[in-house]
Short mmCIF file of the C-alpha atoms (twelve columns), coordinates in Angstrom:
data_MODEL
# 
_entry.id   MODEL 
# 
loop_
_atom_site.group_PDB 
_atom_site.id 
_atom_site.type_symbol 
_atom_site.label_atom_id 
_atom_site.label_alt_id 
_atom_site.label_comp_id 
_atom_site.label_asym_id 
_atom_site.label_seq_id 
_atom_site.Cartn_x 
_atom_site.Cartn_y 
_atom_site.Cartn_z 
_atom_site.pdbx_PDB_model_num 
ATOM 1  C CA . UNK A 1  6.511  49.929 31.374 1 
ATOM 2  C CA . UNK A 2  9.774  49.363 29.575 1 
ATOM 3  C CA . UNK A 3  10.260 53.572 30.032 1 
ATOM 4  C CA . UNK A 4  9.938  52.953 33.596 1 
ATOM 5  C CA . UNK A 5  12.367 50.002 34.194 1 
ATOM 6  C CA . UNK A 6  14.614 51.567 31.957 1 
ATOM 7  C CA . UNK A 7  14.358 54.800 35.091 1 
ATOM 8  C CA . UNK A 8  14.827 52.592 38.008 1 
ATOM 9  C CA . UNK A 9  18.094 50.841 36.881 1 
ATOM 10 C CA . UNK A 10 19.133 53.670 36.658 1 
ATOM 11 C CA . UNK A 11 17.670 54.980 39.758 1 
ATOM 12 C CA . UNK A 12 19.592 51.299 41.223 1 
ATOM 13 C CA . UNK A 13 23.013 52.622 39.515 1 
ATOM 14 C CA . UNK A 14 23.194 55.820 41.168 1 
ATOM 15 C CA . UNK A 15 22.025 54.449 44.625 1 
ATOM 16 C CA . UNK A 16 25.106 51.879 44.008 1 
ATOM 17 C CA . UNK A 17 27.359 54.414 43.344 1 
ATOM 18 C CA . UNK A 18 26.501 56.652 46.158 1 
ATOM 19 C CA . UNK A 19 25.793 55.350 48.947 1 
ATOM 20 C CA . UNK A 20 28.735 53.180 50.857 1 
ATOM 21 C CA . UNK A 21 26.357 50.538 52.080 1 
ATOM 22 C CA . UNK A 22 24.364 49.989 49.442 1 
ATOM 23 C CA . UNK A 23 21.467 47.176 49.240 1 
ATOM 24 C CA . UNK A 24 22.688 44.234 47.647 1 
ATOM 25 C CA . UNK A 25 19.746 43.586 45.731 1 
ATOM 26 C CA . UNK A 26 15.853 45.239 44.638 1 
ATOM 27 C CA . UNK A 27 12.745 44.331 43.699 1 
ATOM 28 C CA . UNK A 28 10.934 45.981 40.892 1 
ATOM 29 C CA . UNK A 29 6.797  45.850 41.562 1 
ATOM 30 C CA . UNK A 30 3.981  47.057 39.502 1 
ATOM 31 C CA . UNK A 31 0.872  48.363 40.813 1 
ATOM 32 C CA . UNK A 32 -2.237 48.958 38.936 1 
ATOM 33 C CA . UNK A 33 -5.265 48.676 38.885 1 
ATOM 34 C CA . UNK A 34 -5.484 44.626 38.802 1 
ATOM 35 C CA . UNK A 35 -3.527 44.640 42.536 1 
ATOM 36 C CA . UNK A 36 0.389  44.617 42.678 1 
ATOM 37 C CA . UNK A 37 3.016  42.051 40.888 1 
ATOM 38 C CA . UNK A 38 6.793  41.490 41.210 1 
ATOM 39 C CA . UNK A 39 8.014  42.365 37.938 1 
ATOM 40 C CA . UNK A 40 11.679 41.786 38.207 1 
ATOM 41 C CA . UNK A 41 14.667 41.365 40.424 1 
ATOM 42 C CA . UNK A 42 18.027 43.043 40.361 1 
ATOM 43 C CA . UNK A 43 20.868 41.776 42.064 1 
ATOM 44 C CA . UNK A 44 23.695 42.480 41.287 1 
ATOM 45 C CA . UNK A 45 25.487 45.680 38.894 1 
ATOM 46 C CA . UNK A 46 25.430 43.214 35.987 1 
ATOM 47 C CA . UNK A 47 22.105 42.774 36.061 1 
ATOM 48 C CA . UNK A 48 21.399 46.153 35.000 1 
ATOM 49 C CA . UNK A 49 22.501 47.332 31.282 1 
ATOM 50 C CA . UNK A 50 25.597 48.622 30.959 1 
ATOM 51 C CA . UNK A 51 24.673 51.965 28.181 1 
ATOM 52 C CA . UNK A 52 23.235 53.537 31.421 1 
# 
């Protein structure tokens, strides 16, 4: 899971720093096979690590 997180902020970065309107926040969700969860939010470019 950690792999995976690790992906989409980065995924978030590059979406940030292409596209002029950008979404100003995103949720992270987990599916499996117990149903679907929010796992985490990301709001804001701080909230993603900076050694991306």
């Amino acid at each position: 899971v950690e792999e995976a997180i690790d992906l989409v902020d980065k995924c978030i970065l590059e979406i940030r720093s292409r596209l002029v309107v950008a979404p100003p926040n995103f949720v992270i969700k987990i599916v499996d096979k117990d149903g679907a969860r929010e796992y985490a939010w990301r709001e804001s470019v701080k909230d993603t690590p900076a050694s991306a």
